[in-house]
Residue, then its C-alpha position, 0 to 999 in steps of 0.5 A: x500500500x502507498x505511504x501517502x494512501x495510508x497516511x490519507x487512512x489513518x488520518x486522525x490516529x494518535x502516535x505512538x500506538x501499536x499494532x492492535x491499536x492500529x488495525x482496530x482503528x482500520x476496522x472500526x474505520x471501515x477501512x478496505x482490505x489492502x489496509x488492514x492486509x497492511x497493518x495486520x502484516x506489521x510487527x506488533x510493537x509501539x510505533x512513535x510515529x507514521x514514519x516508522x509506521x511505514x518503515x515497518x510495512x512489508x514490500x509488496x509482492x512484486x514491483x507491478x503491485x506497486x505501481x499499479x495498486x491504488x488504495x482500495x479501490x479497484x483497479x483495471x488491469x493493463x489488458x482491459x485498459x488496452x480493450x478499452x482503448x481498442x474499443x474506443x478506436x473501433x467506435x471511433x473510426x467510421x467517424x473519423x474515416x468520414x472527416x477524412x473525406x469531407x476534408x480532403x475529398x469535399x467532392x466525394x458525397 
């Protein structure tokens, strides 16, 4: 998880807490799964504040998690993005095919 989506998480929580403090906080906050994952996958030791915090959250899996991971919502993965994109040239085409034509071939109806 982003330091800068948990800190926008946690906002409101008193330093220095532990981990059962933190991740009760999350539940009763409602907070999504990717943070109380988080904050459940800490050390369970006093943290004095939210830079030690982040400094004790584990690596993600792989550097893609990382990149593509956005708080808790849910994310569209490079392949539909890709659909997407796709579908929207398709759509697009007949329109833009007769742009073209009256542009450049005003003569052709």
């Amino acid at each position: 998880m982003p330091p800068r989506s948990l800190e926008h998480a946690l906002e409101g929580i008193q330093f220095p807490c532990d981990r059962s403090r933190l991740v009760e906080y999350a539940r009763r906050n409602q907070l999504g799964p990717h943070t109380l994952e988080a904050l459940e996958a800490i050390p369970d030791r006093q943290y004095r504040d939210f830079g030690e915090l982040v400094s004790a959250l584990p690596e993600p899996r792989h550097a893609v998690d990382a990149s593509l991971e956005q708080e808790d919502d849910v994310f569209v993965t490079p392949m539909e993005s890709a659909l997407q994109l796709w579908l929207c040239a398709v759509q697009a085409w007949p329109e833009w095919v007769r742009l073209t034509q009256r542009l450049w071939f005003p003569w052709l109806k």
